[in-house]
N, CA, C and O atoms as CSV, one atom per row, in Angstrom:
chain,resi,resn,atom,element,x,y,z
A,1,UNK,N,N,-12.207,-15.119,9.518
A,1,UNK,CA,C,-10.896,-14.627,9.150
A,1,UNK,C,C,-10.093,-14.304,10.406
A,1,UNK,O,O,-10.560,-13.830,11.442
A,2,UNK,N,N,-8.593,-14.684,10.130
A,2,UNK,CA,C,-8.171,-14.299,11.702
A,2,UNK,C,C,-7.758,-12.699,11.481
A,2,UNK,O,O,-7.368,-12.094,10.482
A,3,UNK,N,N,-8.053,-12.222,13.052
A,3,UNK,CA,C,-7.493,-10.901,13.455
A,3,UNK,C,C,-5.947,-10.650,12.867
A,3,UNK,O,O,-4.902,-11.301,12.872
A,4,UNK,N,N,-6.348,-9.431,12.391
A,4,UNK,CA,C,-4.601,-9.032,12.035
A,4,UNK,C,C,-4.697,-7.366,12.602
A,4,UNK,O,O,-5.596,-6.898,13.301
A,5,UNK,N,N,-3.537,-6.682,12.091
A,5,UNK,CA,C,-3.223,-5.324,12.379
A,5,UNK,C,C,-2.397,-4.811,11.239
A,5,UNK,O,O,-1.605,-5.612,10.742
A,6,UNK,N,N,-2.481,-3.228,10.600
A,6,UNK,CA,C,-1.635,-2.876,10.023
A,6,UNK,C,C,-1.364,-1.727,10.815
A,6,UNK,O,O,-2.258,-1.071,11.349
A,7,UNK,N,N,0.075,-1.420,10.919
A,7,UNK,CA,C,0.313,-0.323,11.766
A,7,UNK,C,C,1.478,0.143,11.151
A,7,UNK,O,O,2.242,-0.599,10.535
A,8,UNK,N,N,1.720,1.899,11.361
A,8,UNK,CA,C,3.322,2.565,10.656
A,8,UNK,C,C,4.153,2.072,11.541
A,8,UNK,O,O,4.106,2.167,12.768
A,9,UNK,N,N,5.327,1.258,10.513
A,9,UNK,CA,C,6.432,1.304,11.156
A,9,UNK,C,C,7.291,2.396,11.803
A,9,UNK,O,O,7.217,3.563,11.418
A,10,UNK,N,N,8.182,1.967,12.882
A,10,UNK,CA,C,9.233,3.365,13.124
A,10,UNK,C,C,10.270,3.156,11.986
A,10,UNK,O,O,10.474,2.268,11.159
A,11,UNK,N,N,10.990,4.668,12.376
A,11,UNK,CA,C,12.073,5.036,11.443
A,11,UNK,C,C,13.129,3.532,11.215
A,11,UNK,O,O,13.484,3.098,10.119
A,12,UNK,N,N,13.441,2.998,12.433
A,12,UNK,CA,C,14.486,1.741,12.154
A,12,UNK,C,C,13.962,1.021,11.322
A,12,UNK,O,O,14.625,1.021,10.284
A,13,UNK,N,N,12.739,0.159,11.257
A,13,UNK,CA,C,12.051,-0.775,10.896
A,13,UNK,C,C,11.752,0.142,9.091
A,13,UNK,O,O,12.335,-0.265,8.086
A,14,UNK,N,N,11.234,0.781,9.075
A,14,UNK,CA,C,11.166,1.694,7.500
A,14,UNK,C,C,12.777,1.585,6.687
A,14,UNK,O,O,13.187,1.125,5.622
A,15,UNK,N,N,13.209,2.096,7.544
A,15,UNK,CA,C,14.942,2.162,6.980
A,15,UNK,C,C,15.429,0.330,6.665
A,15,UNK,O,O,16.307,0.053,5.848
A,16,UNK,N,N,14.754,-0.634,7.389
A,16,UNK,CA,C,15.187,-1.545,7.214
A,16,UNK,C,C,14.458,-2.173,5.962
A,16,UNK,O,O,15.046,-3.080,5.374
A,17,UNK,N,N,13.407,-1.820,5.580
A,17,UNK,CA,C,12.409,-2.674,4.769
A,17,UNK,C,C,12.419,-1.901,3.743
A,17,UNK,O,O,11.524,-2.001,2.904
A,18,UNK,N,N,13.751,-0.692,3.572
A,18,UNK,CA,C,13.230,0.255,2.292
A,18,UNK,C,C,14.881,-0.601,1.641
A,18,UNK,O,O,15.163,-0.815,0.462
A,19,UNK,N,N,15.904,-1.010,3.159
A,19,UNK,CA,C,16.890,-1.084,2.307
A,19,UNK,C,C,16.925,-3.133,1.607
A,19,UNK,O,O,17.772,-3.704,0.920
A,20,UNK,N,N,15.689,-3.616,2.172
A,20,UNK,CA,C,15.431,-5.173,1.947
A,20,UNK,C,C,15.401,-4.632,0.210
A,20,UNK,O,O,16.327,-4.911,-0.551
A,21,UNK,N,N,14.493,-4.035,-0.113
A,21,UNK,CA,C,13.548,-3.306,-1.260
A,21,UNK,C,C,14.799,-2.413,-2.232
A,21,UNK,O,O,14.669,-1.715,-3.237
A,22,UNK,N,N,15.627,-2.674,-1.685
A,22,UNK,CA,C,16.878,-1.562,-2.763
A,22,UNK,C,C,16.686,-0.307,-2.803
A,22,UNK,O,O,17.500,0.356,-3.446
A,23,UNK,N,N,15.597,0.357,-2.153
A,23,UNK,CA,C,15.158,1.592,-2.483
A,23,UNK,C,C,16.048,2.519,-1.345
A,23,UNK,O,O,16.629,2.120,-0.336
A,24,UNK,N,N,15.930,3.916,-1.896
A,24,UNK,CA,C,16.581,4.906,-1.357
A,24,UNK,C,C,15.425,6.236,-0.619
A,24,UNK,O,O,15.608,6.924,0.385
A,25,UNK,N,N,14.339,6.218,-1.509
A,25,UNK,CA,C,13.541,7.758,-1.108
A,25,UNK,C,C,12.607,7.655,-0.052
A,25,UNK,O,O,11.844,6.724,0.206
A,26,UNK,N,N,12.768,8.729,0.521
A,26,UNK,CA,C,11.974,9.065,1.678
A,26,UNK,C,C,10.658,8.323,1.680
A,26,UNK,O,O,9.813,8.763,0.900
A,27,UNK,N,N,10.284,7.117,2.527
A,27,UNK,CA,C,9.116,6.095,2.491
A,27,UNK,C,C,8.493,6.062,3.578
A,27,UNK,O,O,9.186,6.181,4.588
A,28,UNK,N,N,7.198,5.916,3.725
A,28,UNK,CA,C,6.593,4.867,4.843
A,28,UNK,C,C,6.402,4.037,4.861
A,28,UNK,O,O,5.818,3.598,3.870
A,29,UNK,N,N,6.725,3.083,6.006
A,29,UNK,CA,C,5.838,1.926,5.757
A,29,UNK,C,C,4.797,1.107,6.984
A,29,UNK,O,O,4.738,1.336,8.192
A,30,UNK,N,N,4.129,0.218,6.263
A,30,UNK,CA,C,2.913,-0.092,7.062
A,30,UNK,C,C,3.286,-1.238,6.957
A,30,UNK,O,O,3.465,-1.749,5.851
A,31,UNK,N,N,3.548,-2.104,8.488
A,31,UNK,CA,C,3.900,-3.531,8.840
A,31,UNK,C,C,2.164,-4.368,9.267
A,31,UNK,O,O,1.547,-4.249,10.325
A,32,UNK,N,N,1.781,-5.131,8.097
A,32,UNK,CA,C,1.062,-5.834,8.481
A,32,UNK,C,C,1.196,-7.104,9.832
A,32,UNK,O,O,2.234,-7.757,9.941
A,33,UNK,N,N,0.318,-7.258,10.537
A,33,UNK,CA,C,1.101,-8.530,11.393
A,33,UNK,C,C,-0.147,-9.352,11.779
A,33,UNK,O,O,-1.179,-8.692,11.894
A,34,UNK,N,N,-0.212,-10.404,11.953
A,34,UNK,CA,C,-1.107,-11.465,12.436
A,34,UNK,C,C,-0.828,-12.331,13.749
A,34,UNK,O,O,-0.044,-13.279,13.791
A,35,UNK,N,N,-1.563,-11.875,14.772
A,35,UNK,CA,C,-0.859,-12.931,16.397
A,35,UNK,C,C,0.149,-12.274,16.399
A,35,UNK,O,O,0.963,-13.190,16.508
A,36,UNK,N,N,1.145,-10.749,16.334
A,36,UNK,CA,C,1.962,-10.629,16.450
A,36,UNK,C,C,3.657,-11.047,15.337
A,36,UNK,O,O,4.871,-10.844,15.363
A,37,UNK,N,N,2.894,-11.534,14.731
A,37,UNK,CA,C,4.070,-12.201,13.363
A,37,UNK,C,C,3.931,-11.221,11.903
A,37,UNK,O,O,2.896,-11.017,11.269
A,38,UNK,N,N,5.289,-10.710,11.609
A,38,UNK,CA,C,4.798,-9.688,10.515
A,38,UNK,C,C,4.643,-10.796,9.165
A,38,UNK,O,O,5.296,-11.822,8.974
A,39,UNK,N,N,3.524,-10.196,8.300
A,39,UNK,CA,C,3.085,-11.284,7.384
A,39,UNK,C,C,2.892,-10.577,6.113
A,39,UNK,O,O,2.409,-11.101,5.109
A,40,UNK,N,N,3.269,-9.435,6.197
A,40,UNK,CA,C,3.077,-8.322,5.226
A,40,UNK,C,C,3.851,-7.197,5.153
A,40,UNK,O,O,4.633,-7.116,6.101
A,41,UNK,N,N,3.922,-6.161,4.240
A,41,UNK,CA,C,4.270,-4.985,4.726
A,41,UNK,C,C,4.051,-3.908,3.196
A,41,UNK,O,O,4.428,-4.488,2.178
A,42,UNK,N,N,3.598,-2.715,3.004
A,42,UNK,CA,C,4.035,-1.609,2.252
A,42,UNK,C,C,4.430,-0.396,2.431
A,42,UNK,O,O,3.958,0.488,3.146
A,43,UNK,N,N,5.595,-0.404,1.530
A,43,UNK,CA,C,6.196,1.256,1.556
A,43,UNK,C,C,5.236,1.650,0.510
A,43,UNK,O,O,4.470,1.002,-0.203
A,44,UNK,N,N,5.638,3.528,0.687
A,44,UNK,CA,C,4.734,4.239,0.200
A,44,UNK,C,C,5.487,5.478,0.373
A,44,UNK,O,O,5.971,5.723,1.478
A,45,UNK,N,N,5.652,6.375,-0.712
A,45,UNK,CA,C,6.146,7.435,-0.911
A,45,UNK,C,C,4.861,8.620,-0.825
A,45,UNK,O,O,3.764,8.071,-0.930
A,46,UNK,N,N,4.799,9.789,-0.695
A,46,UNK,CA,C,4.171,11.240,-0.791
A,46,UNK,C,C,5.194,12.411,-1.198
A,46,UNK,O,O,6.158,12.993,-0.701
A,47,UNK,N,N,4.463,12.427,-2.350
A,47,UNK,CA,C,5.037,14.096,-2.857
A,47,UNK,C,C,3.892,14.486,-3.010
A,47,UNK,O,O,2.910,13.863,-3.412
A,48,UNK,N,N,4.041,16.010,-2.544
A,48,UNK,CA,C,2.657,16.914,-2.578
A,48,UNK,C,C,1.127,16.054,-2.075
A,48,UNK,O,O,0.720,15.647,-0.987
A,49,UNK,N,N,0.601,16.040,-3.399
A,49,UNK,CA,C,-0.734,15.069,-3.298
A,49,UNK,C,C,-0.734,14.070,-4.071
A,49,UNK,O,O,-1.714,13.699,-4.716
A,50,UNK,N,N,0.388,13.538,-4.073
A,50,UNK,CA,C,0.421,11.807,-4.883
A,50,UNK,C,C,1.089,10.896,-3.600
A,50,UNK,O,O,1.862,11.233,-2.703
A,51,UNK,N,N,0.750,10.211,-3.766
A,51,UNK,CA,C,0.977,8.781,-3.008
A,51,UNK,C,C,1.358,8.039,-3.908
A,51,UNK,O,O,0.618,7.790,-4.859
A,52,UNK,N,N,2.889,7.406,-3.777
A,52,UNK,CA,C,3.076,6.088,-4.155
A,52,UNK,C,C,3.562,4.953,-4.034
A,52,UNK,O,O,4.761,4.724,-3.875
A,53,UNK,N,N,2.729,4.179,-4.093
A,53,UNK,CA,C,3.149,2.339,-3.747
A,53,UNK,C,C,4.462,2.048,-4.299
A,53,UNK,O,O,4.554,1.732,-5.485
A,54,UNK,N,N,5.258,2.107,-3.718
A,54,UNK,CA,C,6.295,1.600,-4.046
A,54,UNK,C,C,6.998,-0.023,-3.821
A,54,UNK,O,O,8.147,-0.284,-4.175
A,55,UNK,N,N,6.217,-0.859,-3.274
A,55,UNK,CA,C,5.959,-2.291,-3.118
A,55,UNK,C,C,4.821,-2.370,-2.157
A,55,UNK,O,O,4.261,-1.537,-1.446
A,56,UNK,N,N,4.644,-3.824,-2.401
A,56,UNK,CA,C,3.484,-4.538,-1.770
A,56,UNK,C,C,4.084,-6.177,-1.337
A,56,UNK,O,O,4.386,-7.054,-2.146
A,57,UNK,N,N,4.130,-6.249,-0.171
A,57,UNK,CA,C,4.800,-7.757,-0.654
A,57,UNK,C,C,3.751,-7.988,1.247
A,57,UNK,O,O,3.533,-7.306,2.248
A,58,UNK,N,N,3.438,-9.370,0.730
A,58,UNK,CA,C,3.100,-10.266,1.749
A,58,UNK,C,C,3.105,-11.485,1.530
A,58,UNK,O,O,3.276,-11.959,0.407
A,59,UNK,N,N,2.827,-12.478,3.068
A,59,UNK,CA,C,2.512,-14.205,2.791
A,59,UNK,C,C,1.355,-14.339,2.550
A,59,UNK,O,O,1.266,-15.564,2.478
A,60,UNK,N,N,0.087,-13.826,2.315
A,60,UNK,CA,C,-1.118,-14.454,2.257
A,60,UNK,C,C,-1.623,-13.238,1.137
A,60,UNK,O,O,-1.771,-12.064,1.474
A,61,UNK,N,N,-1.861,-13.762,-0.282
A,61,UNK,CA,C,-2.097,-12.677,-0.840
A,61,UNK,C,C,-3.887,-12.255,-0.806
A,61,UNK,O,O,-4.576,-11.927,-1.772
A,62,UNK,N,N,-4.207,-12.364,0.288
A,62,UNK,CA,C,-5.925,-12.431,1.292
A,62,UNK,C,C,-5.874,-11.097,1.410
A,62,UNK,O,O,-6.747,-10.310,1.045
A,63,UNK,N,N,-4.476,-10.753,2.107
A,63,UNK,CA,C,-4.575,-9.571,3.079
A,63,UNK,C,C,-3.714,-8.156,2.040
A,63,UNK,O,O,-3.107,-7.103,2.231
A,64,UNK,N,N,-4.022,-8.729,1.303
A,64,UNK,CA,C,-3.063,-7.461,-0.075
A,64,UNK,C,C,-3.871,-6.561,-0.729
A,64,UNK,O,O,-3.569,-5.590,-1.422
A,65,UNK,N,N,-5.181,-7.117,-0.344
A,65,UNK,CA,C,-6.652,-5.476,-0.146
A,65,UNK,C,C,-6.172,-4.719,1.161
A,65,UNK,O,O,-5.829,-3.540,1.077
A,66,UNK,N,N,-6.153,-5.238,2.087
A,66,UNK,CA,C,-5.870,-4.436,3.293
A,66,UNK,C,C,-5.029,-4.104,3.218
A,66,UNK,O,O,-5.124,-2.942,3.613
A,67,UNK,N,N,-3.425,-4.407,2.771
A,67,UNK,CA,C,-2.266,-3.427,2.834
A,67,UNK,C,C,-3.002,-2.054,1.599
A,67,UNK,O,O,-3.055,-0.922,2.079
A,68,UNK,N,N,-3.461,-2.215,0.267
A,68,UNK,CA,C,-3.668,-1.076,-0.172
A,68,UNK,C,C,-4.496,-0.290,0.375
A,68,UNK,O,O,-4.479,0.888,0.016
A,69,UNK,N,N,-5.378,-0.695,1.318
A,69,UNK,CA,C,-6.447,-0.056,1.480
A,69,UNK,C,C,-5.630,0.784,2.574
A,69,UNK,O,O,-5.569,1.875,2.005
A,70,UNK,N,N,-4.901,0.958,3.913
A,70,UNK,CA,C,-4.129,0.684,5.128
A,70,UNK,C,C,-3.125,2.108,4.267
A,70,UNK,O,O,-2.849,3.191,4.783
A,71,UNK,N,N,-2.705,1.570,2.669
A,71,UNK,CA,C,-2.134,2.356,2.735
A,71,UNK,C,C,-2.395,3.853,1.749
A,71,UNK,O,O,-1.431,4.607,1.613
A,72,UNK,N,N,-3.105,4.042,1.401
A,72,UNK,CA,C,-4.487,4.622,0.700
A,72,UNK,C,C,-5.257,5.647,1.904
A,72,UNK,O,O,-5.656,6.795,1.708
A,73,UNK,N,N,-5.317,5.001,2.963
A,73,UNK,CA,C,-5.981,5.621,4.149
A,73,UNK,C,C,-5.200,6.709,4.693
A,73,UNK,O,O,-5.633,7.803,5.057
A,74,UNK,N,N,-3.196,6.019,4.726
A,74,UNK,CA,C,-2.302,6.881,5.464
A,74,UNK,C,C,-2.371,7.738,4.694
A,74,UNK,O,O,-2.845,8.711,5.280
A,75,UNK,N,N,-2.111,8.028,3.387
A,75,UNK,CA,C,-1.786,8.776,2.155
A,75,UNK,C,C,-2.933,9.594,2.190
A,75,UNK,O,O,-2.460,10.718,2.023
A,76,UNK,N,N,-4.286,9.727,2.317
A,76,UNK,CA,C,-5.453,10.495,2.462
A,76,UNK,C,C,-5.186,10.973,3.818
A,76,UNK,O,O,-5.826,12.018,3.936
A,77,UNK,N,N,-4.606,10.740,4.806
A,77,UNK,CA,C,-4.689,11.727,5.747
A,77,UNK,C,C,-3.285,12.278,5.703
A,77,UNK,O,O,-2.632,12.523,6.717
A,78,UNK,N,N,-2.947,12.420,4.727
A,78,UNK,CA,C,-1.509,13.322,4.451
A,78,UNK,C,C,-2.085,14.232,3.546
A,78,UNK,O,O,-1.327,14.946,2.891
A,79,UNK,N,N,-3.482,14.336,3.381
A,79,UNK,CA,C,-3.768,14.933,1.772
A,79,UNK,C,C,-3.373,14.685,0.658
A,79,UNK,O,O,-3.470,15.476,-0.281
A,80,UNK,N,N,-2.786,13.361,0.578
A,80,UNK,CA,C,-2.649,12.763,-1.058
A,80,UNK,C,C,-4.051,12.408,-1.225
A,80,UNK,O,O,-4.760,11.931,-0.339
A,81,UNK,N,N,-4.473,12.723,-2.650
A,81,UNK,CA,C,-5.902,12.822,-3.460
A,81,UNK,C,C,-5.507,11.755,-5.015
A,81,UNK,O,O,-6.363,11.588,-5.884
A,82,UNK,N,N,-4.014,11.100,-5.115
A,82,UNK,CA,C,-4.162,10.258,-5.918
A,82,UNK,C,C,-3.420,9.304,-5.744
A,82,UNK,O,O,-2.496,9.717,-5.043
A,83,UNK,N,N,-3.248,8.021,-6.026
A,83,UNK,CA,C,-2.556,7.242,-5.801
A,83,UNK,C,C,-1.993,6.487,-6.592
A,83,UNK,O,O,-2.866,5.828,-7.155
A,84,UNK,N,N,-0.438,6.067,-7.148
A,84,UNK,CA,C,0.313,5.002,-8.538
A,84,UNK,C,C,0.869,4.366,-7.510
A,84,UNK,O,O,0.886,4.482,-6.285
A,85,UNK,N,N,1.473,3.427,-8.597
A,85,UNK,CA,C,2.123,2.382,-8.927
A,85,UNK,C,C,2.460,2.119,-10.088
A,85,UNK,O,O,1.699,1.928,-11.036
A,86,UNK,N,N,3.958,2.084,-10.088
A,86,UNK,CA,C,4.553,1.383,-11.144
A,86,UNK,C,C,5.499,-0.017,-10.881
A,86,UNK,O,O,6.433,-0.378,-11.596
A,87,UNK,N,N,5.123,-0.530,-9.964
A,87,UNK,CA,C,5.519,-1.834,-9.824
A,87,UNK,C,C,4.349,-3.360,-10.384
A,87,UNK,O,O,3.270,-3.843,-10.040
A,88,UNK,N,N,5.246,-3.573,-11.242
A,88,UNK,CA,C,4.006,-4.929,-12.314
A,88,UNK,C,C,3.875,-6.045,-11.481
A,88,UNK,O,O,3.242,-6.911,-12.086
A,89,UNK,N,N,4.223,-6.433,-10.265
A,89,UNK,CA,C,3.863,-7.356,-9.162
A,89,UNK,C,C,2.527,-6.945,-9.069
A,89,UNK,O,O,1.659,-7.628,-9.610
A,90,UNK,N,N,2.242,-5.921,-8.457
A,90,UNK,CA,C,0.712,-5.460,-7.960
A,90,UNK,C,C,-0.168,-5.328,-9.185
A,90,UNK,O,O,-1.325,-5.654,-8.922
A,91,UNK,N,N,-0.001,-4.988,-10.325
A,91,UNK,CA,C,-0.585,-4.380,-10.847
A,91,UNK,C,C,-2.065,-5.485,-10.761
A,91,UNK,O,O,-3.079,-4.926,-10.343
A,92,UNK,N,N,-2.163,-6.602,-11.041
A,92,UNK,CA,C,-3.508,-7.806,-10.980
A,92,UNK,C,C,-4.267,-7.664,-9.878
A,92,UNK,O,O,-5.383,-8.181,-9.924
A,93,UNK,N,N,-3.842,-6.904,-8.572
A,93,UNK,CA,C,-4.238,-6.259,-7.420
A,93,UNK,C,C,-5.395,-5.271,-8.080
A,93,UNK,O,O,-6.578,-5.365,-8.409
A,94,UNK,N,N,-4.320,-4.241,-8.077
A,94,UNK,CA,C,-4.721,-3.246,-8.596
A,94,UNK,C,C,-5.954,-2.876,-9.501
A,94,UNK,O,O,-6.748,-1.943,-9.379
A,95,UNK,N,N,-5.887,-3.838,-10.410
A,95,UNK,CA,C,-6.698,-3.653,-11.624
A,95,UNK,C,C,-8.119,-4.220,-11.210
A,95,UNK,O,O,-9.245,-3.943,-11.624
A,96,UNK,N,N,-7.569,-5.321,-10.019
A,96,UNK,CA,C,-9.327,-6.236,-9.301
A,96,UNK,C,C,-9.509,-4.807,-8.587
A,96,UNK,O,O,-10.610,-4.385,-8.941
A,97,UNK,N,N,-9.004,-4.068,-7.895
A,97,UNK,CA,C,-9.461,-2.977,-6.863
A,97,UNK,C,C,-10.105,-1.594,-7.682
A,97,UNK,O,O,-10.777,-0.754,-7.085
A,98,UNK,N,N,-9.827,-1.521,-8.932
A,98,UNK,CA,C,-10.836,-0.226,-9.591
A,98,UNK,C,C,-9.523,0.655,-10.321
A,98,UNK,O,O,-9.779,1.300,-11.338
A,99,UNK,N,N,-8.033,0.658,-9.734
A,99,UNK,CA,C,-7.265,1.307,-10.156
A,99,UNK,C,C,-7.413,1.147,-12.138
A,99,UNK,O,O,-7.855,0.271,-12.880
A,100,UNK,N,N,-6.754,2.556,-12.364
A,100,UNK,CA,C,-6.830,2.526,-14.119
A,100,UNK,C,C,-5.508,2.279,-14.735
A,100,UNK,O,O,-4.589,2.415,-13.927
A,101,UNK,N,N,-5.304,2.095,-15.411
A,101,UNK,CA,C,-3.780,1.779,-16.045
A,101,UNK,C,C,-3.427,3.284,-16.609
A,101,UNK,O,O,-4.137,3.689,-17.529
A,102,UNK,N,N,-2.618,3.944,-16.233
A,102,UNK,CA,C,-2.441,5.050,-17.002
A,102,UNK,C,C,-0.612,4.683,-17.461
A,102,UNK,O,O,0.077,3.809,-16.934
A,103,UNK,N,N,-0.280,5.411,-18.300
A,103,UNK,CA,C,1.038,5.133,-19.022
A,103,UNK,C,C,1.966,4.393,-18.318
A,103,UNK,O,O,2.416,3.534,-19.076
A,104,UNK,N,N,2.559,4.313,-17.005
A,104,UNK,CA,C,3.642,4.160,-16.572
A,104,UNK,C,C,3.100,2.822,-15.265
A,104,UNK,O,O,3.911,2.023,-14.796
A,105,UNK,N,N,2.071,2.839,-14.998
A,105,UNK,CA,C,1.228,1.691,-14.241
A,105,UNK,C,C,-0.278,2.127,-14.115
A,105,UNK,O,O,-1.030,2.496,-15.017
A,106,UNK,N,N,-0.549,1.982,-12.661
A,106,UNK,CA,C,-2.401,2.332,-12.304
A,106,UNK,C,C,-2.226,3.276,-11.613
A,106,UNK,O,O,-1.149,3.575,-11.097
A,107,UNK,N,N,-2.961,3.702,-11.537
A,107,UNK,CA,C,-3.521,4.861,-10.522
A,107,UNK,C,C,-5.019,4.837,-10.028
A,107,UNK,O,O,-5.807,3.932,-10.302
A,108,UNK,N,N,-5.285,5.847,-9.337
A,108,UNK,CA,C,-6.504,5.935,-8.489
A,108,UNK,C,C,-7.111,7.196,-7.741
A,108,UNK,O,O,-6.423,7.778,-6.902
A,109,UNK,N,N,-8.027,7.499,-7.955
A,109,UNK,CA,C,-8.443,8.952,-6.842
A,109,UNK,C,C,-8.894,8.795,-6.204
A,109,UNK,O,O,-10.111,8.686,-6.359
A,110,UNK,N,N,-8.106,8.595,-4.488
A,110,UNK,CA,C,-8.257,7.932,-3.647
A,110,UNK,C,C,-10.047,8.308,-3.098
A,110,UNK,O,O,-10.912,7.455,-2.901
A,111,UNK,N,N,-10.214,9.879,-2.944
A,111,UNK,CA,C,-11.595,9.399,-2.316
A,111,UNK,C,C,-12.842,9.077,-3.664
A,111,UNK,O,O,-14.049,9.119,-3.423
A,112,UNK,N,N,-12.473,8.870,-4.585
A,112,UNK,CA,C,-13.386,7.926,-5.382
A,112,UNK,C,C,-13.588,6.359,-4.561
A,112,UNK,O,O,-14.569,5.771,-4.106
A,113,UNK,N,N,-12.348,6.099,-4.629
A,113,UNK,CA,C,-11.564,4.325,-4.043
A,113,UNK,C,C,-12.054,4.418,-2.803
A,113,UNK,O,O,-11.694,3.374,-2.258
A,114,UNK,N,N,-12.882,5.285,-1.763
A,114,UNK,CA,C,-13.296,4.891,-0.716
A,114,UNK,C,C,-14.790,5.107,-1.279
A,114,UNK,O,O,-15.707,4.673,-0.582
A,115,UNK,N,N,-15.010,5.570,-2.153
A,115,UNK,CA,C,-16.458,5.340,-1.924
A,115,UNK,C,C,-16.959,3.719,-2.641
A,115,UNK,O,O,-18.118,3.383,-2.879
A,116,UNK,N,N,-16.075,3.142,-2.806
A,116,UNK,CA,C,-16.632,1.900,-3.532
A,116,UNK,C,C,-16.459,0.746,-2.630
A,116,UNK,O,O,-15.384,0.677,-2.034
A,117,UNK,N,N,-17.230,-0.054,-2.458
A,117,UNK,CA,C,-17.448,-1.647,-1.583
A,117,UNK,C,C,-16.225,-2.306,-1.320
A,117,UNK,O,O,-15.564,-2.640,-2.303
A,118,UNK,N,N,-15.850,-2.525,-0.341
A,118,UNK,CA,C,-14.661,-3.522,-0.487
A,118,UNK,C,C,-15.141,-4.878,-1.313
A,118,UNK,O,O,-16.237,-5.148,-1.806
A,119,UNK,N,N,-13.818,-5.676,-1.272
A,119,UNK,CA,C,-14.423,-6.617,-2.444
A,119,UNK,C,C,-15.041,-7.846,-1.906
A,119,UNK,O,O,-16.005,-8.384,-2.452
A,120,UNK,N,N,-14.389,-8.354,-0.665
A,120,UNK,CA,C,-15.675,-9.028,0.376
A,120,UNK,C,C,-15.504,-10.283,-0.343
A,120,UNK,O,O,-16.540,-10.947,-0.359
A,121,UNK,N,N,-14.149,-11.002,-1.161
A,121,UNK,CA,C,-14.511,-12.006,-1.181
A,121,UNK,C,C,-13.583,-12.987,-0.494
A,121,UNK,O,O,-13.876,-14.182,-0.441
């Protein structure tokens, strides 16, 4: 598999990929990149102890475990302990990764979601 990187964007680059996304609320985001070429990226909101995915978008849908996982990781060291989505793009993600469907999309308790295998395929 080739080497990649996910890393937090700065404030310009967030502000730019929240306003690609139509969105308005306070986000992070995590710029996937490969050789230097961005090939990915997710925002991600925190209130209190929820984390939420607020898109997922990449070119290789290979590396769309690693953006959740990348962003699951940031959100646990903010002390978010759960994680949604209500965007129905991801949700086929989601549902291969362990997340549950609860009313409004999936969710997840994130350190459950680290104790389980990546999917390794």
């Amino acid at each position: 598999m080739t080497m990649f990187s996910i890393l937090p964007a700065d404030e310009q680059k967030t502000a730019q990929l929240l306003q690609r996304e139509g969105l308005t609320q306070p986000a992070m985001a995590l710029v996937l990149t490969v050789g230097g070429e961005e090939r990915g990226y997710v925002l991600l909101s925190l209130q209190r102890d929820i984390a939420e995915i607020l898109c997922l978008r990449s070119q290789n849908e290979e590396l769309e475990e690693w953006l959740v996982r990348a962003a699951l990781n940031a959100a646990a060291n903010r002390n978010a302990i759960t994680a949604v989505c209500k965007d129905p793009i991801v949700f086929p993600l989601l549902k291969r990764l362990g997340f549950a469907a609860n009313g409004e999309g999936y969710e997840v308790f994130i350190p459950e979601f680290f104790m389980r295998p990546c999917r390794g395929d």
